[in-house]
C-alpha positions as CSV (number, residue, x, y, z in Angstrom):
1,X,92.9,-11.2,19.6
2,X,96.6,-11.5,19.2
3,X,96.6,-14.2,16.8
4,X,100.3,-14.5,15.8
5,X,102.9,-17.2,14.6
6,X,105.2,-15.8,16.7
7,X,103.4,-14.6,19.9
8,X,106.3,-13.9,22.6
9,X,108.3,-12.4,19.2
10,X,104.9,-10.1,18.8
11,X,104.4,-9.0,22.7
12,X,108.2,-7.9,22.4
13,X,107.7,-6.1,19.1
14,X,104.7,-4.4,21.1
15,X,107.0,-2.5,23.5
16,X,105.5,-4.8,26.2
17,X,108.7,-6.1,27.7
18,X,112.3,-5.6,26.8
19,X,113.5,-9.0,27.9
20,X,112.2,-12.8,27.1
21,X,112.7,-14.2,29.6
22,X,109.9,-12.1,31.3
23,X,106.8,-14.0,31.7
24,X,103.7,-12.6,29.4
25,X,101.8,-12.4,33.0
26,X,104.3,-10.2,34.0
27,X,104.8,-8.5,30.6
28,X,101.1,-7.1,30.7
29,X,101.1,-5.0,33.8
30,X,100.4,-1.3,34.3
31,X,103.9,-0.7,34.7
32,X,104.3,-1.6,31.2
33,X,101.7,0.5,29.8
34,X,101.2,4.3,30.8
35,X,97.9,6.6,30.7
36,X,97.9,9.7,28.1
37,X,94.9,11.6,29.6
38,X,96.1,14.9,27.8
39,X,95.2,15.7,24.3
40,X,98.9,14.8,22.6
41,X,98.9,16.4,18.7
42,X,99.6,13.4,15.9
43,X,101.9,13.9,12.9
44,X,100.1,14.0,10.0
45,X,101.9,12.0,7.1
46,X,99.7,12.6,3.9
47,X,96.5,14.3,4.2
48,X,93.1,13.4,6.1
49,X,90.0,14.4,3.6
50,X,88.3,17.3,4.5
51,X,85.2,15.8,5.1
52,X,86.0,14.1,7.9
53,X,85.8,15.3,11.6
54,X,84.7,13.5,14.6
55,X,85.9,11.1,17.2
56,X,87.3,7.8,17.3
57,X,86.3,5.9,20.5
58,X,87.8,2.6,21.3
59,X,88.5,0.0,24.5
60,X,90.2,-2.9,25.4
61,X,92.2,-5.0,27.7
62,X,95.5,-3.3,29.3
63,X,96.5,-4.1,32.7
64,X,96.7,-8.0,33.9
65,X,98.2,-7.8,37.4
66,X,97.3,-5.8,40.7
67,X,98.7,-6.5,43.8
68,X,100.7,-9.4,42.3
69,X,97.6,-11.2,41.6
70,X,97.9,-11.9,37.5
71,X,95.0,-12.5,35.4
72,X,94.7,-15.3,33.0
73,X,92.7,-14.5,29.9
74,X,93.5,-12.4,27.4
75,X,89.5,-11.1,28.1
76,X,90.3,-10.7,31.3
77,X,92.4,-7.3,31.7
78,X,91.3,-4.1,32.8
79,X,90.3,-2.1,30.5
80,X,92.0,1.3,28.7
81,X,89.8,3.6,26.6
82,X,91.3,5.4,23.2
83,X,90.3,8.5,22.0
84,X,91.5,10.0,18.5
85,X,89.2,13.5,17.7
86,X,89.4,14.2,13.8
87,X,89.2,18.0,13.3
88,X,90.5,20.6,10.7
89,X,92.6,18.2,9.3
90,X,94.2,17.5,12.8
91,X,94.5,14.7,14.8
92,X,94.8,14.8,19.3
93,X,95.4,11.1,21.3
94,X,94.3,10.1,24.4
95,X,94.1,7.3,26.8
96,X,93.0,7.0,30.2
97,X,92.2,3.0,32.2
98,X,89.1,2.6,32.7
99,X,87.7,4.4,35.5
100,X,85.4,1.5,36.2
101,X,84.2,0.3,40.1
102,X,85.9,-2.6,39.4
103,X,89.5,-0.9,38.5
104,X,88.7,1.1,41.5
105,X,88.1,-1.4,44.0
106,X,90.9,-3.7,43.2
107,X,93.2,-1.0,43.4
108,X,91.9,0.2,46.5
109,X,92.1,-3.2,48.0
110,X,95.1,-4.5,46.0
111,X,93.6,-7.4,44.9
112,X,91.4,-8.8,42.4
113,X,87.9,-8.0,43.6
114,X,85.2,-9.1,40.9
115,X,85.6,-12.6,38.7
116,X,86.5,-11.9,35.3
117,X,85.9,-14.6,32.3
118,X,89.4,-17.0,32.6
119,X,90.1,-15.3,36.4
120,X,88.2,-15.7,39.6
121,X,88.4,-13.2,42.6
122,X,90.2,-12.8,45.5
123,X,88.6,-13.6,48.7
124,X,88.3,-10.4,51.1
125,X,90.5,-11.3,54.2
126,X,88.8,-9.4,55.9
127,X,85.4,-11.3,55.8
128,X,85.2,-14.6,57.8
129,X,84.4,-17.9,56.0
130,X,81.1,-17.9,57.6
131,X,80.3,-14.7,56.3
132,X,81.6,-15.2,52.5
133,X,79.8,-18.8,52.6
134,X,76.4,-17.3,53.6
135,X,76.3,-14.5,51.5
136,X,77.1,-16.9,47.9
137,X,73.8,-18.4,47.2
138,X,73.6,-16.4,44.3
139,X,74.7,-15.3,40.8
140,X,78.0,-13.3,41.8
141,X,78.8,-10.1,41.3
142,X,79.3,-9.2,37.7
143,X,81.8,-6.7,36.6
144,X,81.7,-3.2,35.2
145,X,85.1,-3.9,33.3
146,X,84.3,-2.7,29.6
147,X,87.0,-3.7,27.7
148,X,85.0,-5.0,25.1
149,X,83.1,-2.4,23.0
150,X,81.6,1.4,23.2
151,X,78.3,1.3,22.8
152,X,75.4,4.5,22.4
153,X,72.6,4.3,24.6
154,X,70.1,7.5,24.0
155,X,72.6,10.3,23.8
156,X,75.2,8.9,26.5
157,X,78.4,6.2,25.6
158,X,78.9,3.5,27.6
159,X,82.3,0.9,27.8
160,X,81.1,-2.6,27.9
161,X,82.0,-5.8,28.5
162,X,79.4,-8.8,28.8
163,X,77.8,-8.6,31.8
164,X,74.5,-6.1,32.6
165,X,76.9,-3.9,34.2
166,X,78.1,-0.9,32.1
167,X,80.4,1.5,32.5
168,X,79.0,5.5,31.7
169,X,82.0,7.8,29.9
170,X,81.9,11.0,30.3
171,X,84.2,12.4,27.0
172,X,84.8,15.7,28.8
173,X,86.9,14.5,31.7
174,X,87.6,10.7,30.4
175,X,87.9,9.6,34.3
176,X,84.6,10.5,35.3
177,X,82.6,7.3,35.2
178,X,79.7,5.8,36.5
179,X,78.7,2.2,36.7
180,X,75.1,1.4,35.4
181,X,72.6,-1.3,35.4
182,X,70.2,-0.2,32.7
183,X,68.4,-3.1,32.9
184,X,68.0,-3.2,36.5
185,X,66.5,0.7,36.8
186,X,64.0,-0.4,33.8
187,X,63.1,-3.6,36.1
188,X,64.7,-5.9,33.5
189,X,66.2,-8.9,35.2
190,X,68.9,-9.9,33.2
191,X,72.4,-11.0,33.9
192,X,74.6,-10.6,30.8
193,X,74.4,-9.0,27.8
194,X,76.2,-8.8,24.7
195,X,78.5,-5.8,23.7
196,X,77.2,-6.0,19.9
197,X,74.0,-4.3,20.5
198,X,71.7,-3.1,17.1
199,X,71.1,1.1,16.5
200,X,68.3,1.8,14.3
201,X,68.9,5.1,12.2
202,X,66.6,6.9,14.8
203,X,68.5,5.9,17.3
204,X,66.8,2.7,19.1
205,X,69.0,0.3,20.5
206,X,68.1,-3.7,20.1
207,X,70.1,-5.6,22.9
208,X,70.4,-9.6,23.8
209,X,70.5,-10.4,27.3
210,X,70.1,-13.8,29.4
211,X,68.3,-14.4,32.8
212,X,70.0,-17.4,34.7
213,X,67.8,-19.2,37.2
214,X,65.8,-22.6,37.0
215,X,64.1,-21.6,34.2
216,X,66.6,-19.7,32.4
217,X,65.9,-17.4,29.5
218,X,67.1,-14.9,26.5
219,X,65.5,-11.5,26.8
220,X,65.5,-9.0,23.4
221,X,65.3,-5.6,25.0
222,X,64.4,-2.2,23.5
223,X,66.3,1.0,24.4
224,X,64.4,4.2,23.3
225,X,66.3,7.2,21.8
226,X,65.3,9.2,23.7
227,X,65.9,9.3,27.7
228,X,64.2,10.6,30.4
229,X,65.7,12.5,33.1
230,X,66.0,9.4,35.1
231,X,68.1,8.1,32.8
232,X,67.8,5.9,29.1
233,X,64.1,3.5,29.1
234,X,63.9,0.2,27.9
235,X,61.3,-2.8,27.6
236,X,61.6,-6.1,26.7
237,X,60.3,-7.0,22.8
238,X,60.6,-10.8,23.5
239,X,61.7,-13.4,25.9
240,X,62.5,-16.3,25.1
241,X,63.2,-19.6,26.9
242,X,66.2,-21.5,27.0
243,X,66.4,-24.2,24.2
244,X,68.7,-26.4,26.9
245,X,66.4,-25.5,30.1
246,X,68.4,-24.2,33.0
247,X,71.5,-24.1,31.5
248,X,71.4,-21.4,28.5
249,X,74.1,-20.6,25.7
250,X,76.4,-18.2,25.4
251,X,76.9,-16.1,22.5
252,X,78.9,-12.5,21.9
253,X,76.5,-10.9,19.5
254,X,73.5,-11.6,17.2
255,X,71.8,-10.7,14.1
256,X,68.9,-8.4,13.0
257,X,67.1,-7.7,10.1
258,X,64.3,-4.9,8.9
259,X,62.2,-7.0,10.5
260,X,63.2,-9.7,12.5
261,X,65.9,-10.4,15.1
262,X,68.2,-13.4,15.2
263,X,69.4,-15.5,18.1
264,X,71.6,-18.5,18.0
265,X,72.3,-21.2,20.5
266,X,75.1,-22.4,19.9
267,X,75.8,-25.7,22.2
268,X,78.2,-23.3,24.0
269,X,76.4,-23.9,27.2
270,X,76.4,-21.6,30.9
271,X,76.0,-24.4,33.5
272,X,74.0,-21.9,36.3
273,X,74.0,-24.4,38.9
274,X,78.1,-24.3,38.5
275,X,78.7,-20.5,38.1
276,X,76.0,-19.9,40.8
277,X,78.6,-22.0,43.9
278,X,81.6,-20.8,41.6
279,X,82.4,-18.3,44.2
280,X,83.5,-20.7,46.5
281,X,84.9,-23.2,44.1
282,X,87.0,-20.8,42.9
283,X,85.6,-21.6,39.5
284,X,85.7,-18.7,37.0
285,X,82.5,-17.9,34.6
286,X,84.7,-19.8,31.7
287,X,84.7,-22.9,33.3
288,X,81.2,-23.1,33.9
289,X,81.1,-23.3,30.3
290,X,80.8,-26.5,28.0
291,X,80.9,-27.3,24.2
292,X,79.1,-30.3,22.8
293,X,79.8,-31.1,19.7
294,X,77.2,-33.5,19.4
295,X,74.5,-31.4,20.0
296,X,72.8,-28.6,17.0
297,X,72.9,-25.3,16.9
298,X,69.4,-23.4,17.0
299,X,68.3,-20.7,15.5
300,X,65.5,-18.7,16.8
301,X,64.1,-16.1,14.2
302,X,62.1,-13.5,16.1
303,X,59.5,-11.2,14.7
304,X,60.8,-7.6,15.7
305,X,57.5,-6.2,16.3
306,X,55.2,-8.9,18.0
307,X,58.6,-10.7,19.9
308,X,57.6,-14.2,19.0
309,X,59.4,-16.5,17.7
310,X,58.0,-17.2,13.6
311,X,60.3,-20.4,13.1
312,X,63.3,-22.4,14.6
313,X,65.8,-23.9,12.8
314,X,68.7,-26.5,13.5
315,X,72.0,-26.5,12.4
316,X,75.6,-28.2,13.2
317,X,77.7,-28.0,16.4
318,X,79.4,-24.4,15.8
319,X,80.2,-20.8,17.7
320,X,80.7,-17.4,15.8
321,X,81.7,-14.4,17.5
322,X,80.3,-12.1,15.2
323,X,77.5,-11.8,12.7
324,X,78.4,-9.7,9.6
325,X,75.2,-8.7,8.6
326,X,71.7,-10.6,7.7
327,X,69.0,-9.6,5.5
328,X,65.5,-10.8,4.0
329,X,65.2,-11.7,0.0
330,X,62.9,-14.2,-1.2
331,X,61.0,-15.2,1.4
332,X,64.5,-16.2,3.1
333,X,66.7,-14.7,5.7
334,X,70.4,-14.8,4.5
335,X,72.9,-14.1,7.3
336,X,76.5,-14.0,7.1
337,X,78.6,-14.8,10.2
338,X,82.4,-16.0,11.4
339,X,82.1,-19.5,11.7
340,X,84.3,-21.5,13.9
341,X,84.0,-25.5,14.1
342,X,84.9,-25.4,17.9
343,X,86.3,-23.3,20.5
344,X,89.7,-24.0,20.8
345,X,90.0,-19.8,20.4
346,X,88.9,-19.5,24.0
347,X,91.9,-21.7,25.1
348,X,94.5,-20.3,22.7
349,X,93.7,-16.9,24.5
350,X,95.1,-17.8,27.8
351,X,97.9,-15.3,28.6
352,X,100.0,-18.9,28.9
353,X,99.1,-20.2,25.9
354,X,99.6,-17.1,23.7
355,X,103.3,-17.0,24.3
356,X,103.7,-20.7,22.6
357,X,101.1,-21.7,20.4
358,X,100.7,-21.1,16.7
359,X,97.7,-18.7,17.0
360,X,97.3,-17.5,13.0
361,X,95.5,-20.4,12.2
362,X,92.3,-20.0,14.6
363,X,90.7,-17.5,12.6
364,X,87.0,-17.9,11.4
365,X,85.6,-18.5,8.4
366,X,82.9,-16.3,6.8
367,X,79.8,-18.2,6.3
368,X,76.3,-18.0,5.2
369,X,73.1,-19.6,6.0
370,X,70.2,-19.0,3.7
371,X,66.8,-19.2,6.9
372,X,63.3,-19.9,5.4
373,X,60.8,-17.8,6.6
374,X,58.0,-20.0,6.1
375,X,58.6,-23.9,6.0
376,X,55.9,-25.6,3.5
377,X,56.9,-29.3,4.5
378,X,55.0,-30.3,1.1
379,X,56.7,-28.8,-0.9
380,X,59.9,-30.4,0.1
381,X,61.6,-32.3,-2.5
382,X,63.2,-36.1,-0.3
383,X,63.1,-33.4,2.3
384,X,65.3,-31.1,0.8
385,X,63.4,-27.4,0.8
386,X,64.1,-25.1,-2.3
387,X,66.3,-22.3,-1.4
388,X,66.8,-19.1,-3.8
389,X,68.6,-19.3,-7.0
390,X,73.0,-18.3,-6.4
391,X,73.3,-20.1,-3.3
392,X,74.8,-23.6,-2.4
393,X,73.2,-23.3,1.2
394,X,70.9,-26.3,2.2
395,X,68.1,-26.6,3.9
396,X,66.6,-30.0,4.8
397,X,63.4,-31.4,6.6
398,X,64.1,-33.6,9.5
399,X,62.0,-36.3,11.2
400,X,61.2,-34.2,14.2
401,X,59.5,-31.5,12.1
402,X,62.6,-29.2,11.8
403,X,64.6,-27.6,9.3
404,X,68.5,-28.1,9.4
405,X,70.3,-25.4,7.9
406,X,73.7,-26.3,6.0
407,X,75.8,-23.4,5.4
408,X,77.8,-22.2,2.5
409,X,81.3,-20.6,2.4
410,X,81.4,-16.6,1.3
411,X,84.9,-17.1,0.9
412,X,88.2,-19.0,2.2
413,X,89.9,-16.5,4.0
414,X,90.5,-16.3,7.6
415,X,88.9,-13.5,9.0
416,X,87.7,-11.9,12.4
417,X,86.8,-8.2,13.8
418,X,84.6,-7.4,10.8
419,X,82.6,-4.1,10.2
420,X,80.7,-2.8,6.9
421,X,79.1,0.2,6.0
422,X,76.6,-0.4,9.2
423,X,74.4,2.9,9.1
424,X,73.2,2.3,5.5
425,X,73.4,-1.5,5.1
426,X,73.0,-3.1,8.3
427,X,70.2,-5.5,8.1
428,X,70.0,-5.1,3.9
429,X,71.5,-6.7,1.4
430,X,75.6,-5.9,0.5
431,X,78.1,-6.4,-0.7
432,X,81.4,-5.5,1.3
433,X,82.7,-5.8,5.0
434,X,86.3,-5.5,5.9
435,X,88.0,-7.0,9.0
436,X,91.9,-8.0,10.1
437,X,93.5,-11.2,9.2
438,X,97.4,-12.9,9.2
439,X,97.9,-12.8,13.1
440,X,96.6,-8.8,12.6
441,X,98.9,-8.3,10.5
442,X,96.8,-7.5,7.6
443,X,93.6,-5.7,7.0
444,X,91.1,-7.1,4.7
445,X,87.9,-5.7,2.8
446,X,86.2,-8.6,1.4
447,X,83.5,-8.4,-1.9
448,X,80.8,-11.3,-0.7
449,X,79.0,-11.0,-4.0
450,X,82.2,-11.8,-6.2
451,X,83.8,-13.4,-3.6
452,X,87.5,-11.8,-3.7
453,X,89.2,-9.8,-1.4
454,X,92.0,-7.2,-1.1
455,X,94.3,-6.1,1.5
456,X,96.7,-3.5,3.1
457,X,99.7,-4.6,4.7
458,X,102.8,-3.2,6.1
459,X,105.6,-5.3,7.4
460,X,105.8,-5.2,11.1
461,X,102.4,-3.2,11.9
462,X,99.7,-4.8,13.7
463,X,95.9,-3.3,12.8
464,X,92.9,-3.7,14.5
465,X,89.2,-3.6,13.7
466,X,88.8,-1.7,10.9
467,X,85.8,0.7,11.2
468,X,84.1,2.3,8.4
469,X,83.3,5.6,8.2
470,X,80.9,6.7,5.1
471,X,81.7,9.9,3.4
472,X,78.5,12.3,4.1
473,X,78.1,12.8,0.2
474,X,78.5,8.8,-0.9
475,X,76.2,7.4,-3.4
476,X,77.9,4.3,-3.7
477,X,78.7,1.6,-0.3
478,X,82.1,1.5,-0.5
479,X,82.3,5.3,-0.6
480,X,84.0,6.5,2.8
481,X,87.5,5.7,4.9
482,X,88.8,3.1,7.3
483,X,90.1,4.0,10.3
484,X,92.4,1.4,12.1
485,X,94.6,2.0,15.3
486,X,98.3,0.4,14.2
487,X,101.6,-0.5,16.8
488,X,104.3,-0.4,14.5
489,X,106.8,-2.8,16.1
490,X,109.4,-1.7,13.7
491,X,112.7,-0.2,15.7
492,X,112.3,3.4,16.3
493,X,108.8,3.7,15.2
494,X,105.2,4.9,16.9
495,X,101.9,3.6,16.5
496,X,99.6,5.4,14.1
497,X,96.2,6.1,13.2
498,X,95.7,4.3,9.5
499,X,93.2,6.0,7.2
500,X,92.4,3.9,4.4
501,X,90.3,4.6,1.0
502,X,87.5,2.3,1.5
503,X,87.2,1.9,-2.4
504,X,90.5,1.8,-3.1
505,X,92.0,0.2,0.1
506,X,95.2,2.2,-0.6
507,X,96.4,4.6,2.4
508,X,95.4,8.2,2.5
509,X,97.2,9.2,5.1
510,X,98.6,8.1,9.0
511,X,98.3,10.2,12.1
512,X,101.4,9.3,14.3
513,X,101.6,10.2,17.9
514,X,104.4,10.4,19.5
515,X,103.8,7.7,22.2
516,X,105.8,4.1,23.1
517,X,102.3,2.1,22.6
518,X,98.6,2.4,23.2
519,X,96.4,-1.0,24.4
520,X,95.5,-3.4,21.8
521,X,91.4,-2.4,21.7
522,X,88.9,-4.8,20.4
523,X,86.5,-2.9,19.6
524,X,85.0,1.3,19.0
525,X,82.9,3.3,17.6
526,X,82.8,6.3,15.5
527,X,81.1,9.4,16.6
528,X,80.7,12.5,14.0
529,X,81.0,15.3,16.3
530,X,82.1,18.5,14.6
């Protein structure tokens, strides 16, 4: 997320503009940043292990400007996919925008057609204000824009942002595309939905949507692994109403156990009523948005199989992007997250705020919260439950009946993007996840049981998420690479594909390609291929 000391010194560094006084606006534009749709060979310094082979898949936001309309949010650009294919020791780049409807359209009509979080849409001039009043008395238009993450459905790969609407990839061409409403062709009314959806190792997908209306409502849906010809199936496992009525919370992803899914409301809260007239208030879907920090947090445990909820809990005024991982022991469900007391992030992330405010000190902190399954009220000692034996985490009985969960720090380190050895130990206990830290400067694998960390760092290189990759022979976690797409803003110098040793965290080897820059992505996915 750009988190830097020194942001307008960083957007230089990145090849984005050559002179200051340009305006970041103007410095992210598709002028700036060019397409690489053919396979372009990297140079390989150091050697790739043998064992590896596959692709590298990720997305993010690019291009902030068409037809001199300039988006506001760093969330807000359209998106550009990277593609690294791992192969005989070799390594090919490519990048290609999005092919999305919604790149389309507002290209076509040189203007910014759909609302995106921080920017709201253009009106069409060419529809009267009778007609674009008449036709606004309901949810608008969401976009297909995924610049988020790459997510599997069944045997296809969609980009995603977080809205129902995703966008199908088709690897062969990279510009064939296809928007897609999932949801909708399985008769799932939902809205939004969050890019951090849960695989299974055969391949079912567990997904968090929300329905807005009167009644609004959290949906857990179920995507099979296999598809039929019509296309991937899902049903809904639970739904579950809105803790705040109408108005529900927003969230980006959410945890999930062996046996049991977790959803937190965080008092992040949609108002429906506002983003439902926002299309001719010229409101955008972030300012329908409200924090109370006097309000709790709750979290809703869900049994996997049945879909109802086995116990709510309460805990303070927070938001986390991202869950690390959760898992059952004891009778207890201990989930670790990136905990932020507020959301000032959202607001240090406007394009005009990036260029001047200290951003390296906005990163979360990982946390844990130790759940009971079960609350025996009796047993309580002055209302304090007991919680298993290694954890400072408290859990206390209030008046109302409910339990409110105090959380513990894994570790004090700032810390965001994080991935782990998901195939194996999503959902089970662990003991290492990895993510970037130090304004991306620095990557970071962090040991939760022992509480230490180490990193790699490089002066003037910024990383990204760092995604594991387990070696197809490990016996031990830890056993496997790191892949991270760097910009090296060093004079003379091209961004590079890190490979770390996941054990070690020292470099194995970098796969430069000879290209100015590549989009800062978010978030991808790993795909063994070969």
């Amino acid at each position: 997320m750009l988190l830097l000391r020194n942001s307008r010194l960083f957007f230089r560094r990145l090849g984005i503009a050559s002179i200051m006084s340009t305006s970041i606006n103007e410095m992210l534009t598709k002028t700036h940043l060019k397409d690489n749709p053919a396979p372009t060979e990297a140079v390989i310094e150091g050697a790739l292990p043998q064992w590896l082979s596959g692709e590298l898949l990720r997305t993010g936001p690019a291009i902030y400007e068409v037809g001199g309309q300039k988006m506001n949010h760093f969330f807000d650009g359209f998106a550009m996919l990277l593609r690294f294919t791992i192969k005989d020791g070799s390594v090919t780049y490519q990048s290609h925008f999005l092919n999305s409807e919604t790149y389309r359209q507002s290209f076509k009509q040189n203007r910014i057609v759909v609302s995106q979080f921080g920017t709201a849409s253009y009106p069409d001039p060419c529809k009267s204000i009778f007609h674009r009043f008449m036709s606004k008395f309901s949810v608008p238009e969401l976009t297909d824009n995924g610049n988020v993450n790459i997510i599997p459905i069944a045997d296809e790969l969609y980009a995603s942002s977080e809205t129902q609407n995703l966008c199908k990839i088709d690897l062969d061409s990279m510009t064939n595309t296809e928007k897609v409403n999932i949801y909708g062709r399985n008769n799932i009314a939902v809205n939004t939905q969050t890019a951090h959806p849960h695989v299974e190792s055969d391949g079912t997908v567990y997904n968090l949507g929300t329905a807005f209306s009167g009644r609004s409502c959290y949906k857990i849906v179920r995507f099979d692994a296999q598809k039929k010809e019509s296309g991937p199936t899902a049903s809904v496992v639970s739904t579950i109403p809105s803790s705040s009525g109408r108005n529900p919370s927003y969230y980006h992803s959410f945890g999930m156990t062996e046996n049991y899914i977790i959803l937190m409301e965080y008092p992040f809260i949609v108002d429906v009523l506002s983003l439902i007239i926002s299309q001719f208030t010229g409101k955008t879907f972030f300012n329908t948005l409200t924090f109370d920090k006097t309000k709790p947090t709750y979290i809703n445990i869900i049994d996997k199989k049945t879909g109802e909820i086995v116990v709510k809990h309460k805990a303070d005024a927070m938001f986390a992007f991202h869950h690390v991982n959760a898992f059952e022991k004891d009778g207890h469900i201990f989930m670790d997250l990136l905990h932020y007391d507020n959301i000032d992030i959202f607001h240090k992330l406007f394009l005009e705020n990036i260029q001047k405010d200290d951003l390296n000190e906005i990163y979360a902190t990982p946390r844990r919260f130790v759940l009971p399954l079960k609350v025996e009220k009796d047993s309580a000692t002055n209302g304090e439950l007991s919680l298993p034996v290694g954890t400072s985490c408290r859990a206390v009985v209030q008046d109302d009946g409910m339990v409110h969960c105090h959380s513990e720090v894994l570790m004090d380190v700032r810390i965001e993007l994080p991935q782990m050895n998901y195939k194996e130990y999503n959902g089970k206990p662990y003991k290492y996840f990895y993510g970037v830290s130090a304004g991306f400067k620095e990557l970071l694998k962090v040991d939760v049981e022992n509480k230490t960390y180490v990193r790699w760092f490089e002066e003037g290189c910024h990383a990204s998420e760092p995604v594991f990759v387990a070696n197809p022979k490990a016996k031990e976690e830890d056993d496997g690479v790191i892949l991270s797409t760097v910009l090296d803003c060093r004079e003379g110098k091209r961004p590079f594909l890190l490979v770390l040793n996941a054990k070690t965290f020292k470099e194995e080897c970098r796969a430069v390609v000879p290209v100015e820059r590549w989009a800062y992505s978010l978030h991808g996915r790993f795909v063994s291929k070969f």
